[in-house]
Each structure stands twice: as structure tokens, then as C-alpha cells.
C-alpha positions as CSV (number, residue, x, y, z in Angstrom):
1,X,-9.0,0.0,-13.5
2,X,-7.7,0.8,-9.5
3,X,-8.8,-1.3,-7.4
4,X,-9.0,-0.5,-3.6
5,X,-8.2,-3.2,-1.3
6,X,-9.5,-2.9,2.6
7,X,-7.5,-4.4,5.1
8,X,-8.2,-5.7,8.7
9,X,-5.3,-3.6,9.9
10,X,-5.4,-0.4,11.4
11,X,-7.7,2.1,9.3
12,X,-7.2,5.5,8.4
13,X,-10.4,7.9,8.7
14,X,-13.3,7.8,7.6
15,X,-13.1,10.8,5.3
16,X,-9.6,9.4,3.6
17,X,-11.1,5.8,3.2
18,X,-14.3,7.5,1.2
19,X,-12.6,9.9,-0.7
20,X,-10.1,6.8,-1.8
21,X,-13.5,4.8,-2.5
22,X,-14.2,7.5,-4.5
23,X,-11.3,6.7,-7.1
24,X,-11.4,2.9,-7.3
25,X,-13.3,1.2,-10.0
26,X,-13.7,-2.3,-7.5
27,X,-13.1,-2.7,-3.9
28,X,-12.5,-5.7,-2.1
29,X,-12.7,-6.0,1.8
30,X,-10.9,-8.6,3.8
31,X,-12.2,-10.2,6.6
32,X,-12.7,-8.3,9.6
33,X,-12.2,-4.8,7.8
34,X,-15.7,-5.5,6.7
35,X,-16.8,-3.9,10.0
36,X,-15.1,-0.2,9.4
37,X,-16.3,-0.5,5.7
38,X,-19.8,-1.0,6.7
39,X,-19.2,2.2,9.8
40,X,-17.4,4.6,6.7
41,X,-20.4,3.4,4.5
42,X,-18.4,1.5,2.1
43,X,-20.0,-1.4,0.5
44,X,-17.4,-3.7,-1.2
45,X,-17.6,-5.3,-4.5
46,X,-16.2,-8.8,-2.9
47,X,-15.4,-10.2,0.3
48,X,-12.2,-12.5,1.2
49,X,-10.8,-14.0,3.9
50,X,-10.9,-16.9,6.3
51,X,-13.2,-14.7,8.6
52,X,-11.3,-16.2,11.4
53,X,-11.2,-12.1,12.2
54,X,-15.2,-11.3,12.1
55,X,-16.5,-14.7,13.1
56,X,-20.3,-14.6,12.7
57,X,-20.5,-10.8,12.6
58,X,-20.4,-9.9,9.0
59,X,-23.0,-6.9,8.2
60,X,-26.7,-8.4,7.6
61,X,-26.5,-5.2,4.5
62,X,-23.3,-7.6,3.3
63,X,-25.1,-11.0,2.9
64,X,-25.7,-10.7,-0.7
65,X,-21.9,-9.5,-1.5
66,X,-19.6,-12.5,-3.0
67,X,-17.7,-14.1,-0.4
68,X,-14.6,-15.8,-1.2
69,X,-13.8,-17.6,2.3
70,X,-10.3,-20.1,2.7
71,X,-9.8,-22.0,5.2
72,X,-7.8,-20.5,8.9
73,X,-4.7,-22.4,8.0
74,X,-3.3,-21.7,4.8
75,X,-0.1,-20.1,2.9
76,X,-1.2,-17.1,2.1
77,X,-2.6,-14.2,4.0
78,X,-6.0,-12.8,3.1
79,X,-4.2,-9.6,1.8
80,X,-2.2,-11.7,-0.6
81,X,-5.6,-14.0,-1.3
82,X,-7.2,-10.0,-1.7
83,X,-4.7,-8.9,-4.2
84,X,-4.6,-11.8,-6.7
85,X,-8.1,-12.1,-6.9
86,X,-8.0,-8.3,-7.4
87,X,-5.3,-8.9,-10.1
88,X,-7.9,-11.2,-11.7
89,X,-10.1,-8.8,-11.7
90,X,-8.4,-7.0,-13.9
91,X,-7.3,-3.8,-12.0
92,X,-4.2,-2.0,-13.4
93,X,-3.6,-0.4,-10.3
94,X,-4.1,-1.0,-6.5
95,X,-4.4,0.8,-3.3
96,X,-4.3,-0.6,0.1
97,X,-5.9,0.3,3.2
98,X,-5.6,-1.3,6.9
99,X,-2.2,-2.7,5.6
100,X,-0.8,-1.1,8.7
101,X,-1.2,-1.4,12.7
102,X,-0.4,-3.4,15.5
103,X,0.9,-6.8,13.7
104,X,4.4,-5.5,12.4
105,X,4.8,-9.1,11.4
106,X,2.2,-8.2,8.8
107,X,3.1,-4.9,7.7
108,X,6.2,-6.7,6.6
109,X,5.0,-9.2,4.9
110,X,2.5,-6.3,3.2
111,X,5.4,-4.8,2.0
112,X,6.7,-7.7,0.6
113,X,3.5,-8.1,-1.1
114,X,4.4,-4.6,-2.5
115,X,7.1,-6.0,-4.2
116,X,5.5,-8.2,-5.6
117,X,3.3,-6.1,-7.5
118,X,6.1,-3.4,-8.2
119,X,7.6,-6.9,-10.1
120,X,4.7,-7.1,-12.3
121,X,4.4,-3.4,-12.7
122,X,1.2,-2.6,-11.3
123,X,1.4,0.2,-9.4
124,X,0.8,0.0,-6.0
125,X,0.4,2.1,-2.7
126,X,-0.4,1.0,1.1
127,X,-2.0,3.9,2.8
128,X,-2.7,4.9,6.6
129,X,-3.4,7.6,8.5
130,X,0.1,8.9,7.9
131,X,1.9,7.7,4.8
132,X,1.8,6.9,1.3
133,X,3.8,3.4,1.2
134,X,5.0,1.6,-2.2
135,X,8.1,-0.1,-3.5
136,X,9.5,1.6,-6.8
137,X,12.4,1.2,-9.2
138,X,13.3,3.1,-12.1
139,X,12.2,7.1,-12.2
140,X,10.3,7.5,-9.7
141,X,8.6,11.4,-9.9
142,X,7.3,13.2,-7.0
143,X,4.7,15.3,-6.8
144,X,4.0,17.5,-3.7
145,X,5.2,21.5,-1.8
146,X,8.6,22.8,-0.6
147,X,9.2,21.2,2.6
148,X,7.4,17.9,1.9
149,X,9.2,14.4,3.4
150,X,10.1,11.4,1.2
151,X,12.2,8.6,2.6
152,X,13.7,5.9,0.2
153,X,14.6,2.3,1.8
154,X,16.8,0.1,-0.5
155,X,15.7,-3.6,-0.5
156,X,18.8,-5.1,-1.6
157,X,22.5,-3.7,-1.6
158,X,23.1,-2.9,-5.0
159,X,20.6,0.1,-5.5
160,X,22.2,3.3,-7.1
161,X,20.0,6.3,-6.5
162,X,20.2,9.5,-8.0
163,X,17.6,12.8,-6.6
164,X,16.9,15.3,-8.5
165,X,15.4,18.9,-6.8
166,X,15.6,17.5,-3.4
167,X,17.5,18.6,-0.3
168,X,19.8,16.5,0.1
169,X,21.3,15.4,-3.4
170,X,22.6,12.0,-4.9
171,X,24.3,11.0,-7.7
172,X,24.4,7.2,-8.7
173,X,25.1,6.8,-5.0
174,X,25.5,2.9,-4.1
175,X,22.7,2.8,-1.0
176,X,23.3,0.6,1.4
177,X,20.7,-1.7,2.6
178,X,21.9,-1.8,6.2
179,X,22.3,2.4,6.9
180,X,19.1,4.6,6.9
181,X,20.6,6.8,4.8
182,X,17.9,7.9,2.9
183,X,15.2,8.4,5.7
184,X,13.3,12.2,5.8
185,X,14.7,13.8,2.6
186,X,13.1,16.9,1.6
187,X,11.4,18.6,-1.5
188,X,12.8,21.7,-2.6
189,X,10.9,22.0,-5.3
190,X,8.0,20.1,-7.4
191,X,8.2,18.4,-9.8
192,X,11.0,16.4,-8.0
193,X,12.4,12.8,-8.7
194,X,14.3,9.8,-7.6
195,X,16.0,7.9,-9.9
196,X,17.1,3.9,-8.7
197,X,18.7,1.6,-10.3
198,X,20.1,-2.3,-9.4
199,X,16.5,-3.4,-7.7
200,X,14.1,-2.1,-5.7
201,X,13.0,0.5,-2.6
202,X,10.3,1.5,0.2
203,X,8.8,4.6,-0.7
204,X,7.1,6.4,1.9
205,X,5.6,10.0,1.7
206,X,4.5,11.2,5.2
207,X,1.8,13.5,5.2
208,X,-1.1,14.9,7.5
209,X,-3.8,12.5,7.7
């Protein structure tokens, strides 16, 4: 089951955030992203957060969805309070929207919380008006046309990456963690593949919003 996770970031548009409603079994809107979900027309399954974002302004059309509300100071954030109840759930898969913005405070910890899942193999993917975001290990395949960016971003310093039909080519390669070596590689062809070993990387596949 996929399970689609609004965010009180920085939305993309309104036609990506449907058509990604679209594919989700369960949706789940934190906080103050309950105010672009109710402009796209979205109408989520649960509500989380500490609504210290949306106050007293939640949608009157939202008063009869489930509201799981935490206290303002606490130790997680309401994406991380968002994902394990989505997790409970029961989703096998999760995308994330609004993960990104302003706060890069939070899009680092989001990305962190990427991790996490990528840990417990649930396959996850933060998505904004611009990229597709996810932390990956192992083969990683990638889909897409000649020409098409991918940048890998090793979270520790033992990674070995290997590419396979992309511009520029690796071959058990130790990355390190503190040279952006592996920012705006290019497909030459699809299918096309990374393959990492030692721990984990940032994805991200920039594309046209």
C-alpha cells in the first residue's frame, strides 16, 4: 500500500500533488499543509501534527477527519509523527510532499528521516516542484531519457559506487563524503543504474515540475 504524506513545507503544484493523490492508497496531512490540501482538493485520510502551524484554521469540510494532535514541544517532528503512524498503517511505500522549502533545518532532518525508512526498506521519495529525493543503497535502477540528471550524495565515507549507462562512469569507486563528486551525472541511455555499496546515498532526479 503507498502512502502519501503532505507536508507543511513548500508545495509543488496543484496538478503534481493530485496526480500523486492519484497513486496513494492513504494520505496523511500534517498540520498546516491541511490548507493547500483542502485548495488542490485533497481530502486526507488522517490529520497529524501539533497544529501549532494552522492554529484554529483547519477546513470546516476537515472536522470529521481523525486528528492525531501532540503537544508544541516534543522530540519528534510532525513529519516523523506523520511517517510512523503511516508505517502503522501499513503502507509498503511512501511519498512525501512539502518536505522541502524555506526551513533547511528541516529538509535535513527530512532527509534523515529518509534514511530511516531506506533502513527498514520501505521505499521512499520526497518530492517538490523540482526533484525526486530518496536515500538508496544496493542497485539502484533508473528509469528516464538521454540527457536526464541524477546526482548521488554518499552519507558516510565508505560508499563504493559503480554506474552503469551513465555519462560519466564508475567502477567500485570509494566516494567521498566530503567532495561533490557525484552531483549532475547524466543518462546515456535507459534503463541505467547505480550500484553502492558500504552504506547509504541522497538520490535526487531533477526534473521539470
Amino acid at each position: 500500500m503507498n502512502g502519501l504524506i503532505l507536508a507543511n513545507g513548500e508545495p509543488p503544484s496543484r496538478q503534481l500533488c493530485r496526480g500523486r493523490a492519484a497513486k496513494a492508497q492513504w494520505i496523511l496531512c500534517c498540520d498546516g499543509a491541511c490548507l493547500y490540501a483542502k485548495a488542490y482538493g485533497l481530502t486526507p485520510d488522517m490529520i497529524v501534527g501539533d497544529m501549532d502551524s494552522i492554529g484554529e484554521k483547519l477546513p470546516e469540510s476537515f472536522a470529521n477527519i481523525p486528528l492525531v494532535k501532540y503537544p508544541v514541544e516534543k522530540d519528534a517532528t510532525d513529519l516523523q509523527l506523520a511517517i510512523e503512524l503511516t508505517l502503522k498503517k501499513g503502507c509498503t511505500s511512501i511519498e512525501i510532499i512539502g518536505g522541502t522549502g524555506r526551513r533547511t533545518d528541516h529538509l535535513l532532518g527530512n532527509i534523515q528521516l529518509l534514511l530511516y525508512l531506506a533502513k527498514k526498506n520501505i521505499p521512499a521519495t520526497m518530492i517538490d516542484s523540482y526533484n525526486f529525493i530518496s536515500v538508496v543503497t544496493g542497485t539502484v535502477p533508473l528509469e528516464g531519457k538521454e540527457g536526464d540528471l541524477v546526482s548521488i550524495i554518499p552519507l558516510s565515507s565508505n560508499l563504493r559506487i559503480t554506474t552503469e549507462n551513465l555519462k560519466y562512469s564508475l567502477k567500485e569507486h570509494l566516494m567521498p563524503a566530503d567532495q561533490p563528486l557525484g552531483i549532475s551525472n547524466v543518462l546515456l541511455q535507459s534503463p541505467a543504474a547505480f550500484h553502492i555499496s558500504g552504506g547509504y546515498a541522497v538520490l535526487v532526479r531533477p526534473f521539470k515540475g
